[in-house]
C-alpha positions as CSV (number, residue, x, y, z in Angstrom):
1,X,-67.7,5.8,38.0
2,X,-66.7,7.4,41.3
3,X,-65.4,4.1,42.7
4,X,-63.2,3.5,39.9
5,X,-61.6,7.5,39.8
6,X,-61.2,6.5,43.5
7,X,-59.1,3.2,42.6
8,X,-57.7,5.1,39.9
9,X,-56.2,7.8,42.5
10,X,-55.4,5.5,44.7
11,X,-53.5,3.0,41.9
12,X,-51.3,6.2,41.3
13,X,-50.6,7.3,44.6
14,X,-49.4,4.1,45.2
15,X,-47.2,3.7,41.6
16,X,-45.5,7.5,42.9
17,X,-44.2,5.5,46.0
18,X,-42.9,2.6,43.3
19,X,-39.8,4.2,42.1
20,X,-36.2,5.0,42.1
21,X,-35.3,8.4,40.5
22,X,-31.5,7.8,41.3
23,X,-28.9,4.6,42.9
24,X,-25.6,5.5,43.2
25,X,-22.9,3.4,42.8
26,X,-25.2,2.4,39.8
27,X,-23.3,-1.1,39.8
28,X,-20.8,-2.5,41.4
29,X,-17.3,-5.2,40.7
30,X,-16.5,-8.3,41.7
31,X,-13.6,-8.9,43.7
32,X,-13.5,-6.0,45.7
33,X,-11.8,-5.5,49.1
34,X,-14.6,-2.9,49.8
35,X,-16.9,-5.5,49.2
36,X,-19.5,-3.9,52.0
37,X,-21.3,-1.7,49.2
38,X,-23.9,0.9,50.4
39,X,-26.4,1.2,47.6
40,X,-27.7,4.8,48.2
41,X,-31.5,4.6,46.8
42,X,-33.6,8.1,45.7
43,X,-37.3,8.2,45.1
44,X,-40.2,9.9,46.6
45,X,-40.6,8.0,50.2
46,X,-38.3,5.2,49.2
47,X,-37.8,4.4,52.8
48,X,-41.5,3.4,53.5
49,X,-40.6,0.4,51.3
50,X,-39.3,-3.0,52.8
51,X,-36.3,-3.7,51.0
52,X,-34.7,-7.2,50.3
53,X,-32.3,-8.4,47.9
54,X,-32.5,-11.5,45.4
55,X,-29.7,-14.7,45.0
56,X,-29.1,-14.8,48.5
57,X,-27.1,-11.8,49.0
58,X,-26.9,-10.5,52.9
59,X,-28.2,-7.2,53.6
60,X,-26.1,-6.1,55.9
61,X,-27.9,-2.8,56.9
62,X,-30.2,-0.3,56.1
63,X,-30.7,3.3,57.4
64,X,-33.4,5.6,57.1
65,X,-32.7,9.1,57.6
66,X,-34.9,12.1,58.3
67,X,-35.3,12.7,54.5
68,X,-38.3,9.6,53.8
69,X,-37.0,10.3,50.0
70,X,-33.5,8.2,51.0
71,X,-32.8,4.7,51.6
72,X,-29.3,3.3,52.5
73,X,-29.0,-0.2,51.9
74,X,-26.1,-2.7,52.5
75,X,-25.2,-5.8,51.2
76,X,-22.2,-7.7,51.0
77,X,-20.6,-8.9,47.9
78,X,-17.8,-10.8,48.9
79,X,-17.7,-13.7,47.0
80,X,-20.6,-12.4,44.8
81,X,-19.4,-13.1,41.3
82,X,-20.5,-11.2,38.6
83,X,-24.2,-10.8,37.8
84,X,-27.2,-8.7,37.8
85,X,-28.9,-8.7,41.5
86,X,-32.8,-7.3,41.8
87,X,-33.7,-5.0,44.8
88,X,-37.6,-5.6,45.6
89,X,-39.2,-2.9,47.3
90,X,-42.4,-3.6,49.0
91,X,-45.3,-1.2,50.3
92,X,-48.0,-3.3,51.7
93,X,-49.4,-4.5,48.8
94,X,-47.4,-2.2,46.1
95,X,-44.0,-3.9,44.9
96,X,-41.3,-2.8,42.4
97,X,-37.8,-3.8,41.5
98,X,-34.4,-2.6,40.5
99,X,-31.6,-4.3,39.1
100,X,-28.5,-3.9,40.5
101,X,-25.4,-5.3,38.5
102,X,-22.1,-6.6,40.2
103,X,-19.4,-6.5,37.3
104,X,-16.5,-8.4,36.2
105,X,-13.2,-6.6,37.7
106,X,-10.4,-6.0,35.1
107,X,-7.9,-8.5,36.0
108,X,-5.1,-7.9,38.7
109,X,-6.9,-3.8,39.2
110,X,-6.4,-3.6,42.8
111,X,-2.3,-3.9,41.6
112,X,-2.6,-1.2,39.0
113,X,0.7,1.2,38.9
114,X,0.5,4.5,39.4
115,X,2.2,7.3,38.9
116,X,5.6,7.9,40.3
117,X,8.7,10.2,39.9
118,X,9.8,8.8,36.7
119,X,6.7,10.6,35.1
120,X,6.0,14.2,34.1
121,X,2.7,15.1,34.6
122,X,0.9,17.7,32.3
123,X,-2.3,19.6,34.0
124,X,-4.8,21.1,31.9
125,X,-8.4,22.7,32.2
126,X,-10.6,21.2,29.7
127,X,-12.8,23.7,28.6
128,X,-9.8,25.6,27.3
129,X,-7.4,22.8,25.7
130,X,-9.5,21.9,22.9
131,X,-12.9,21.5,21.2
132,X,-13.3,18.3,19.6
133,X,-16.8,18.3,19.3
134,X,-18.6,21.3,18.9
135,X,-22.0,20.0,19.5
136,X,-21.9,19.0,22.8
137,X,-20.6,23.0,23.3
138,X,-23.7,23.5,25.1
139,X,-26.4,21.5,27.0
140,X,-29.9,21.7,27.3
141,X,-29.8,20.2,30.5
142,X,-27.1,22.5,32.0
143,X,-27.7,25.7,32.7
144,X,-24.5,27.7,31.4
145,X,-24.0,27.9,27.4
146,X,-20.9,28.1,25.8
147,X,-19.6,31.6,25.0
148,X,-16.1,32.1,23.6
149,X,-16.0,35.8,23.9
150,X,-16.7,35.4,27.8
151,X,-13.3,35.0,29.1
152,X,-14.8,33.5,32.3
153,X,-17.8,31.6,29.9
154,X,-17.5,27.9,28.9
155,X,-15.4,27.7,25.9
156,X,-16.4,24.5,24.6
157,X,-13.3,22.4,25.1
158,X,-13.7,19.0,26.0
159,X,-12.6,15.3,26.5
160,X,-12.5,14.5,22.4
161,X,-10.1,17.7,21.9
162,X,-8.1,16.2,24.6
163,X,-7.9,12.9,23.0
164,X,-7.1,14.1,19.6
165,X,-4.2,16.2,20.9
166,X,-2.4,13.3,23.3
167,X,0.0,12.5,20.5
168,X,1.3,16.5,21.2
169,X,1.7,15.8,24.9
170,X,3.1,11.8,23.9
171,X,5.8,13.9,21.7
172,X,6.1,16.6,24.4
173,X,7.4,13.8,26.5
174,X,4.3,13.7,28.8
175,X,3.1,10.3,30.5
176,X,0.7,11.4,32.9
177,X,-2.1,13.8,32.6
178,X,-4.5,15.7,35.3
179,X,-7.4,17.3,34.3
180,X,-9.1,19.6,36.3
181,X,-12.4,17.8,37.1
182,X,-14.9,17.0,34.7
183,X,-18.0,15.9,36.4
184,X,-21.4,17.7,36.5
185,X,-21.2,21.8,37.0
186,X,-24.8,23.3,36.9
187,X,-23.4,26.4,38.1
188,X,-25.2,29.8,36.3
189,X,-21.6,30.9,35.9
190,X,-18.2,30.0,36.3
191,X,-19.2,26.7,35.6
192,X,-16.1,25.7,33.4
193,X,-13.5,25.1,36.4
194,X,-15.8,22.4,37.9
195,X,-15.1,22.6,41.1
196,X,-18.6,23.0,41.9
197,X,-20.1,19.5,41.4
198,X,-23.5,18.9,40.6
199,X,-23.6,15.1,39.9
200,X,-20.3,13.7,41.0
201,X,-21.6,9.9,38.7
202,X,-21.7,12.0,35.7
203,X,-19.6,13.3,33.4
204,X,-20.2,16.9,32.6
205,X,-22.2,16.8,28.8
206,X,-20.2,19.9,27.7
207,X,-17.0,17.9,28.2
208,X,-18.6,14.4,26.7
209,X,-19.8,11.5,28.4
210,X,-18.6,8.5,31.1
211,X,-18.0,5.9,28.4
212,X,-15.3,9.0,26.9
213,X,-14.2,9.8,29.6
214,X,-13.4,5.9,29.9
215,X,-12.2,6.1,26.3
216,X,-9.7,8.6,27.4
217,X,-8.1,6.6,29.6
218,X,-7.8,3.3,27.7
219,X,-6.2,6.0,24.1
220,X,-3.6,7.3,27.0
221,X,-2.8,3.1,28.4
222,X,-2.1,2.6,24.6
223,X,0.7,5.4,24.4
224,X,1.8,4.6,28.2
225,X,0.2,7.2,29.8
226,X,-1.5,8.0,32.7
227,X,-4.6,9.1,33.9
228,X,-4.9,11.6,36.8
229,X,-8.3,12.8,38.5
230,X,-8.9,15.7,40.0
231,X,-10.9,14.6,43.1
232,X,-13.1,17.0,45.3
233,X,-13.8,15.6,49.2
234,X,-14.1,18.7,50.6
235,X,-17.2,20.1,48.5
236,X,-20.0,20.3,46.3
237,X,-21.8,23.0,44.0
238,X,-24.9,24.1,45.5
239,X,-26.5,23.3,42.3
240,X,-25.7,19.6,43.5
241,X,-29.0,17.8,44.0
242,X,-28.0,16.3,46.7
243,X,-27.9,19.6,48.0
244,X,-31.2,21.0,47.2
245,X,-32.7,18.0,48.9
246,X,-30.2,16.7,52.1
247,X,-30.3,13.2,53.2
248,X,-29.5,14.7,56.4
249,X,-29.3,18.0,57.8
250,X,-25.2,17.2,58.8
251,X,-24.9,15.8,55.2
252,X,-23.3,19.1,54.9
253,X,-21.7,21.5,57.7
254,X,-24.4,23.9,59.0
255,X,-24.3,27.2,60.5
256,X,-27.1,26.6,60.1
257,X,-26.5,27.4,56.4
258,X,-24.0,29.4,55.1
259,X,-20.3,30.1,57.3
260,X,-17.2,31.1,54.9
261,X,-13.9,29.1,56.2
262,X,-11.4,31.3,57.5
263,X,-8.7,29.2,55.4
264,X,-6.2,29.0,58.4
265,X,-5.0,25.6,57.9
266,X,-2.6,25.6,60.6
267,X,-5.6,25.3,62.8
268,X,-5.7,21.7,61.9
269,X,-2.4,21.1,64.4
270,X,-2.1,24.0,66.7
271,X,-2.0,23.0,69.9
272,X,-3.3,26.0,71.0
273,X,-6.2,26.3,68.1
274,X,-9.3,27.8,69.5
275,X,-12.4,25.2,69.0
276,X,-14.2,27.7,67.0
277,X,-11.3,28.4,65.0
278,X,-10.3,25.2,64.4
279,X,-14.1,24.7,63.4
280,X,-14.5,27.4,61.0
281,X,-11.3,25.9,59.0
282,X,-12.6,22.6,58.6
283,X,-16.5,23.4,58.5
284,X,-16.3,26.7,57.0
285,X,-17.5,27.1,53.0
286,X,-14.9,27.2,50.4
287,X,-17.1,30.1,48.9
288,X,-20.8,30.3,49.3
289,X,-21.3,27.8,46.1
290,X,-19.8,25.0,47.4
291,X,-21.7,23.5,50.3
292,X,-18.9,22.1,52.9
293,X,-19.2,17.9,53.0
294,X,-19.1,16.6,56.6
295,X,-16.4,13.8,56.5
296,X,-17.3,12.8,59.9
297,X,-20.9,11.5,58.6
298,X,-20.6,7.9,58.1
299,X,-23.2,8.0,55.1
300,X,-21.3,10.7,53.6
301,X,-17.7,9.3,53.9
302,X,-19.0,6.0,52.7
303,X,-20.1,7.8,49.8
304,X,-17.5,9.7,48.9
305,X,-14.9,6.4,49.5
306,X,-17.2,3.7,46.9
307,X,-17.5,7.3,44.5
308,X,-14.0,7.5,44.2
309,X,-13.4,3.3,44.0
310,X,-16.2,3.3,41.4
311,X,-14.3,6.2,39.4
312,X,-10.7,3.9,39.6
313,X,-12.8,0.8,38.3
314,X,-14.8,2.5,35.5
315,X,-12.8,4.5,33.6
316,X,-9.4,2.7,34.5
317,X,-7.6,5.6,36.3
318,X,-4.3,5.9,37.3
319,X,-4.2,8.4,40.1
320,X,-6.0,10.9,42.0
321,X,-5.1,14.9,42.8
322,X,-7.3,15.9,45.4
323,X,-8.7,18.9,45.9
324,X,-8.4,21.5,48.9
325,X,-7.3,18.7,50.8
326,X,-6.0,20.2,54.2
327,X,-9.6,22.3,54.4
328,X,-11.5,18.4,55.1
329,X,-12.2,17.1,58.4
330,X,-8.4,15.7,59.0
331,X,-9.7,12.3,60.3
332,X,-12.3,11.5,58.1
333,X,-10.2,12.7,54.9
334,X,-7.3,9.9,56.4
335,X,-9.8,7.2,56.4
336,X,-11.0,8.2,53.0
337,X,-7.5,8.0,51.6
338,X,-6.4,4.9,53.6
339,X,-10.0,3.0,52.2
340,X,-8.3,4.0,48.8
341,X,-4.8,2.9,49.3
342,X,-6.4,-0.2,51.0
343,X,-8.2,-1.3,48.0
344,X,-4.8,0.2,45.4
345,X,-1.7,-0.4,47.1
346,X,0.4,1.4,44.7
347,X,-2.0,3.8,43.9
348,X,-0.5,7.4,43.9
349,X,-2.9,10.1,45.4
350,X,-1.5,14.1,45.6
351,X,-2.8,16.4,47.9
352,X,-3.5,20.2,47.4
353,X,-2.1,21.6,50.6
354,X,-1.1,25.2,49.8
355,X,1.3,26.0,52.5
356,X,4.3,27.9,52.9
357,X,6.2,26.1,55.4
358,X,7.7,22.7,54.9
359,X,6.9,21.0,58.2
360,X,3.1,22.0,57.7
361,X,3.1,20.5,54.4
362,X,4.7,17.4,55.3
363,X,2.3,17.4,58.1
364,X,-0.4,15.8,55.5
365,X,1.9,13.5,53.7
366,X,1.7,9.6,54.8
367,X,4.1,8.7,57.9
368,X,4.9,12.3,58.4
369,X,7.8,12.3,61.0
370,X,5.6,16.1,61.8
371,X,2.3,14.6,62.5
372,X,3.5,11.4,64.2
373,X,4.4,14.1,67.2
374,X,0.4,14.4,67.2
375,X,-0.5,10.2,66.5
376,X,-1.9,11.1,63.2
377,X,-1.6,10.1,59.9
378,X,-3.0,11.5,56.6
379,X,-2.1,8.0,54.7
380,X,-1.7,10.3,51.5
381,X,1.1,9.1,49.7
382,X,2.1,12.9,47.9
383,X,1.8,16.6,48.5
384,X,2.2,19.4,46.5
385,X,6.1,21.6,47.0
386,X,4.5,24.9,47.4
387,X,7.5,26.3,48.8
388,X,9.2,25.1,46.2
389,X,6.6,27.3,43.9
390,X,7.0,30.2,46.2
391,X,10.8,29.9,45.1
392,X,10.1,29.4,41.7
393,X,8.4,32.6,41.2
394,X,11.4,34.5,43.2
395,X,15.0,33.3,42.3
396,X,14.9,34.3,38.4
397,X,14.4,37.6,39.3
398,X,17.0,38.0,41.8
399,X,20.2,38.1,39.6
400,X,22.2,40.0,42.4
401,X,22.6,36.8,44.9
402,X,22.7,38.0,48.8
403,X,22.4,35.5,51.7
404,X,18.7,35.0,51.8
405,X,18.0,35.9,48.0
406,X,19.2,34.3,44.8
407,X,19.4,30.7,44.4
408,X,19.9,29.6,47.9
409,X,16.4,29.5,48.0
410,X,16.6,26.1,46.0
411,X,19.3,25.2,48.6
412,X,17.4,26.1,51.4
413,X,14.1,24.3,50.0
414,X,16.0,20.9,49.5
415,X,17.7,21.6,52.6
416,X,14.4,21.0,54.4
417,X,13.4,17.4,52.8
418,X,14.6,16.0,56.3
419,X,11.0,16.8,57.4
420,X,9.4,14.8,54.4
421,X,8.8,11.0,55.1
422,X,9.5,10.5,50.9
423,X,10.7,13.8,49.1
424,X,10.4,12.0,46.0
425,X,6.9,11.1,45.8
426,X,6.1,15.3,46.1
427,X,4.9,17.1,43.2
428,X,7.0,19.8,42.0
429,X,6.0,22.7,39.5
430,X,6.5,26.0,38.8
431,X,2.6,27.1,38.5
432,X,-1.2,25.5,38.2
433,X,-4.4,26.7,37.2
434,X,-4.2,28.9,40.8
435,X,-1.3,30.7,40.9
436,X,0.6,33.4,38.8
437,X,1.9,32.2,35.2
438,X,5.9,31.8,35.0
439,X,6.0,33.1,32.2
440,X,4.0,36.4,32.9
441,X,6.4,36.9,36.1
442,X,9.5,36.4,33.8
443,X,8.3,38.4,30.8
444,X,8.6,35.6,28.7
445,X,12.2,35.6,29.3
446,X,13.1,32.7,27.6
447,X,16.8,31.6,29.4
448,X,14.9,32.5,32.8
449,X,12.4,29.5,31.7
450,X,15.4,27.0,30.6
451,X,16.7,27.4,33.9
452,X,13.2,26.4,35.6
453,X,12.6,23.5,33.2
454,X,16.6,22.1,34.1
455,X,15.7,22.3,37.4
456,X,12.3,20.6,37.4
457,X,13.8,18.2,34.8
458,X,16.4,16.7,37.2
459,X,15.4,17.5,40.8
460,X,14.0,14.7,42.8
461,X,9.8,14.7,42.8
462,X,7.2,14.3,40.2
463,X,7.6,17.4,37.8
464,X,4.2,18.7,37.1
465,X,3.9,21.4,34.2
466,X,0.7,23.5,33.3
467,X,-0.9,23.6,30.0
468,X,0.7,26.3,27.3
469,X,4.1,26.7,29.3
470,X,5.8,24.7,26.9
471,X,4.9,27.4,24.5
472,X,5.8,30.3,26.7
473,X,2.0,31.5,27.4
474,X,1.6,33.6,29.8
475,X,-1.3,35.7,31.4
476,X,-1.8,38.6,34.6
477,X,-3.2,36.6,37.3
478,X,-4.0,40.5,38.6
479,X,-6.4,40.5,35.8
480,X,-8.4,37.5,36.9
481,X,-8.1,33.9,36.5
482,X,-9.4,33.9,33.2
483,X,-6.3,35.6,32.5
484,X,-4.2,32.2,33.3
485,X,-6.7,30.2,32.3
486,X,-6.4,31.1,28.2
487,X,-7.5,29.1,25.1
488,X,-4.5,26.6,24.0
489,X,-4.1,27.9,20.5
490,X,-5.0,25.9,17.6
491,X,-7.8,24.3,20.2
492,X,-10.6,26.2,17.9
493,X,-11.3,25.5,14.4
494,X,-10.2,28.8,13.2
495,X,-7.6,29.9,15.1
496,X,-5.0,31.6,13.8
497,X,-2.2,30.0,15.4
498,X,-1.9,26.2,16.0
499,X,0.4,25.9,18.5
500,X,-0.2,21.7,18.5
501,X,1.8,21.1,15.0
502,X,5.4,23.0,14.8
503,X,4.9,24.3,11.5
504,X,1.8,26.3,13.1
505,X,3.9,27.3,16.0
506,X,6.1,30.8,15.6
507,X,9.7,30.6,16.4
508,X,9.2,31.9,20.2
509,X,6.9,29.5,20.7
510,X,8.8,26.4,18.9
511,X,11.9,27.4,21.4
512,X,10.0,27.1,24.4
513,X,8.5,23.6,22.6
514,X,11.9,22.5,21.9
515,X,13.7,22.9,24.8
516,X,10.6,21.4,27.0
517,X,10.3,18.3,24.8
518,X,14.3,18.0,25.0
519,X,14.5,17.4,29.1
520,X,11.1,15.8,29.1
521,X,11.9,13.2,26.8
522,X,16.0,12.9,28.1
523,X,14.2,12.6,31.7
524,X,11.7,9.6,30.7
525,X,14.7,6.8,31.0
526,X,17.1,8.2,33.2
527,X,16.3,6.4,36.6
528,X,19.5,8.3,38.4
529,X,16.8,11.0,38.2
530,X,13.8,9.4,38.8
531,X,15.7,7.7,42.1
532,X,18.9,8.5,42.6
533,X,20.7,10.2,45.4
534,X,21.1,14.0,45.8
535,X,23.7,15.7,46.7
536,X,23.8,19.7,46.6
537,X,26.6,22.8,46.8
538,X,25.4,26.0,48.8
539,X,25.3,28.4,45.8
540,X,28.3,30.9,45.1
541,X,27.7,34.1,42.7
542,X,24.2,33.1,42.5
543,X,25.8,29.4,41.1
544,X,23.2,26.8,42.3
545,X,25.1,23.0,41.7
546,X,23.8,19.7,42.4
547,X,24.4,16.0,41.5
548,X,21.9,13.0,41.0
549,X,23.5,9.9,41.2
550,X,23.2,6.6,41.9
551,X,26.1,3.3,41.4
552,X,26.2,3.7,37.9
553,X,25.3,7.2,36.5
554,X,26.0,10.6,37.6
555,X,24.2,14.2,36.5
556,X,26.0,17.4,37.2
557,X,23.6,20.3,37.3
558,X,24.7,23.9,37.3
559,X,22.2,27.1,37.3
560,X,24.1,30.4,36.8
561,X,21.6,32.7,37.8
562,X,23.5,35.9,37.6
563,X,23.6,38.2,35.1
564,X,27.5,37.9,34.4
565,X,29.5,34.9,32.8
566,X,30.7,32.7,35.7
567,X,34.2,30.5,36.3
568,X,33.3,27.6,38.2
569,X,36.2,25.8,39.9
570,X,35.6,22.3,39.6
571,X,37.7,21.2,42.5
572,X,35.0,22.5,44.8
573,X,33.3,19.3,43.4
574,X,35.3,16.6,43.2
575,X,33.6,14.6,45.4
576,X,31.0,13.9,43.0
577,X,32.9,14.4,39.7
578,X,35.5,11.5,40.9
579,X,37.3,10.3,38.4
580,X,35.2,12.2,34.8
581,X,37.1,13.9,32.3
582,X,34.1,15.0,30.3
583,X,30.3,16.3,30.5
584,X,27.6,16.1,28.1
585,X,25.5,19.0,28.2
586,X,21.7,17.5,27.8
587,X,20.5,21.4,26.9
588,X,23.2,22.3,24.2
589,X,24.6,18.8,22.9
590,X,27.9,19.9,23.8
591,X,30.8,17.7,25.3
592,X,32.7,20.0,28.2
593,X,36.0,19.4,29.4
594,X,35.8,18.5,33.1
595,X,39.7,18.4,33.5
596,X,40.1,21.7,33.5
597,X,37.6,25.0,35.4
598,X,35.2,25.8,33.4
599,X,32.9,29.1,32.0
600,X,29.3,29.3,32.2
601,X,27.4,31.7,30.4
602,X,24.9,34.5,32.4
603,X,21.7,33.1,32.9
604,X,22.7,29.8,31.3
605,X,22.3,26.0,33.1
606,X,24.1,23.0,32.2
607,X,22.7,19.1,32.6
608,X,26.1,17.3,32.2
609,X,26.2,13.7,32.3
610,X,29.5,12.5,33.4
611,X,31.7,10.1,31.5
């Protein structure tokens, strides 16, 4: 009886060797140019197994790390058509197997489109769009529950609210949408931004699953839209699991532990940039949740480049925002983005890089005439116009124009393009889920937002606007992000106003609705906008004019910002206007008589298309 508890024990020591508890990517696609994949195995000592592969497939390499509970395996699939390959996994005399499946690619993906200027792009954060199924509200898994009366809680919106709402933004004149991201949060709090990544394969179950998440994409491809992710290189939650048990110890910067980042980008190109400083930027922790990811690890950038590829294949994507992306390790975040632009050649990716001066923006985009002074280059095709923002939430307020205040702060932000290597592929907007609302700043000042939305309607870039504008919500970032971050209203069964259908909206918010779905959908087919040349007028009584135009179309756009009605003497102009005798106002559905000077209105702008 005692030899055979013996064999028993031994039987089962053996079996808890025998498994895999995780393999990320869990499959794989034909076809790929990345076709080196490394299969990342988890499983109590994995790596005292021998590993080989079945149907002649090369392993190309395999690497053990300090952790025994890892195994990095590589094989290459070039050629490999689709088909379901078995890992064997042998321990002396203990064996086990895992299927690993290479699938069919969708035809012609690596030459998917993008988005591009000629879209307007709607962000939103899901937990606080809609709630289109209230069961999955909560998770027994996860360890924060939904609670609606917590203005920082989880809320319960999720994927299927967004779905059933994407005939709103279709009418709105939307074609591309980011969400905020919506992969695993296990965060005790806070959790609903999802910044803070537990499981960057899964979908989070409060918002729904992968295969929805998929299902999203292909309901927005049938109304030509586009799907943007929300991409986070820089970091993880420290919930991740990843995190709680390292592959390596520089899987993640050390301090050992804990260092907060001292968020002084410029570091990243100062010539003068002390090592430690320089250090703390990249290395430091976003907060003291979110673990910093060390780029410059092979095994981690691998990762993060066949995560990202695996995400574009699955669901079907159409772009990527990435996250925070100046705080990454600036080489290892270029070869990240170049593996992806490698694999999508027209595949748009837009940086976060919250700066306030031009050249250190541009610094980041892709052939940056800025960072070629230094040999580098980001390969990221867009970056966010946060001086353009800073502007935004200035000009409307400054009625009384003086040389550095007014509207020559749109002059003077154009004026600066020269430092871009492609103006038009940056995104502009007026706020995000970050920054102050417009409309709190303005008071819900309805003619101060017209004059916004003609502007982001018609200037070059990618016009990017955040969820509830179009309705004039507001929100005091002073009071917390919660406070910008409200529920869209009709989101809830139950709630009182339905701001999705215009006979639930109130007249306010139906102006706001109006005039946004007006220069949205005017925008969608006018490719002197989405392309053509710009030429601009240094403002005069706080009179901001500027022309898009190309061989066959030209746009006249005026922006009275003063608070008095202004004669505008067309001569000034005529180099654009040539030979028109007439305007049609896009905003008021007017015809104006170019022949002759003409009146604008205080706090009034005009989209004229000349004939």
């Amino acid at each position: 009886m005692k030899k055979i508890t013996t064999l028993l024990l031994i039987s089962l020591t053996i079996l808890s060797f025998a498994q895999v508890d995780k393999m990320e990517p869990p499959f794989w696609f034909e076809g790929m140019n990345h076709s080196e994949v490394q299969v990342m195995f988890y499983g109590k000592n994995i790596a005292q197994n021998a590993v080989s592969v079945s149907n002649n497939v090369v392993i190309t390499n395999v690497v053990k790390t300090e952790n025994p509970n890892y195994l990095f395996v590589t094989i290459e699939t070039k050629n490999v058509s689709a088909q379901t390959l078995k890992f064997q996994f042998k321990n002396g005399k203990s064996t086990f197997t895992k299927d690993f499946e290479i699938k069919k690619r969708k035809e012609n993906s690596s030459l998917r489109k993008s988005f591009t200027s000629a879209d307007a792009m709607y962000l939103i954060m899901p937990d606080r769009f809609a709630n289109g199924n209230s069961a999955n509200d909560s998770s027994s898994e996860l360890k924060e529950k939904a609670d609606r009366n917590n203005p920082g809680g989880r809320h319960g919106g999720d994927i299927q609210g967004i779905i059933n709402h994407l005939d709103y933004l279709k009418e709105l004149g939307i074609t591309a949408l980011w969400s905020t991201p919506l992969c695993e949060d296990n965060d005790e709090t806070y959790s609903y931004h999802t910044y803070g990544q537990s499981d960057v394969y899964r979908i989070d179950p409060r918002y729904g699953t992968n295969d929805e998440y998929k299902q999203l994409a292909a309901e927005m491809h049938k109304r030509d839209m586009k799907l943007v992710m929300d991409y986070v290189t820089n970091h993880w939650g420290a919930e991740h699991w990843m995190f709680k048990d390292m592959p390596t110890y520089d899987w993640f910067h050390q301090f050992p532990g804990y260092a907060q980042s001292n968020y002084r980008m410029t570091t990243q190109y100062d010539n003068y940039a002390s090592k430690r400083d320089a250090r703390y930027c990249m290395d430091g922790w976003f907060v003291p949740s979110m673990p910093d990811l060390n780029q410059s690890n092979p095994l981690v950038l691998n990762y993060l480049i066949q995560n990202a590829i695996w995400w574009i294949e699955f669901a079907d994507l159409d772009g990527f925002r990435v996250d925070t992306y100046s705080y990454n390790d600036k080489e290892g975040i270029a070869n990240w983005t170049k593996a992806i632009t490698d694999e999508y050649p027209y595949f748009n990716i837009v940086g976060e890089v919250w700066m306030h001066d031009q050249a250190q923006i541009s610094y980041w985009q892709k052939d940056s005439p800025i960072a070629k002074i230094q040999s580098y280059n980001s390969h990221l095709p867009s970056v966010m116009d946060f001086t353009l923002h800073d502007a935004f939430g200035e000009v409307f307020n400054q009625n009384s124009a003086s040389w550095f205040d007014g509207t020559i702060k749109f002059y003077e932000n154009f004026v600066n393009d020269f430092l871009y290597a492609d103006p038009n592929n940056l995104l502009i907007f007026f706020e995000n889920h970050d920054t102050a609302r417009f409309n709190h700043i303005y008071q819900n000042d309805i003619k101060k937002y017209k004059m916004a939305m003609t502007l982001m309607a018609t200037m070059r870039g990618i016009p990017q606007l955040y969820y509830g504008s179009e309705i004039g919500m507001a929100g005091d970032k002073g009071k917390g992000d919660a406070a910008i971050r409200q529920d869209f209203p009709g989101g809830w069964k139950g709630d009182a106003n339905n701001a999705f259908s215009a006979s639930g909206r109130n007249d306010l918010q139906n102006d706001y609705f109006n005039v946004t779905k007006k220069l949205l959908n005017w925008r969608k087919n006018k490719n002197v906008i989405h392309s053509g040349k710009l030429t601009q007028y240094i403002p005069e009584n706080n009179v901001y004019v500027y022309f898009r135009h190309n061989d066959t179309e030209s746009v006249m756009v005026i922006i009275n910002n003063s608070l008095e009605k202004q004669k505008i003497n067309l001569a000034r102009f005529q180099e654009n206007i040539k030979t028109a005798k007439s305007g049609f106002d896009v905003i008021s559905d007017k015809k104006i008589d170019l022949t002759q000077n003409i009146e604008i209105e205080a706090l009034t702008s005009y989209i004229l298309e000349l004939h």
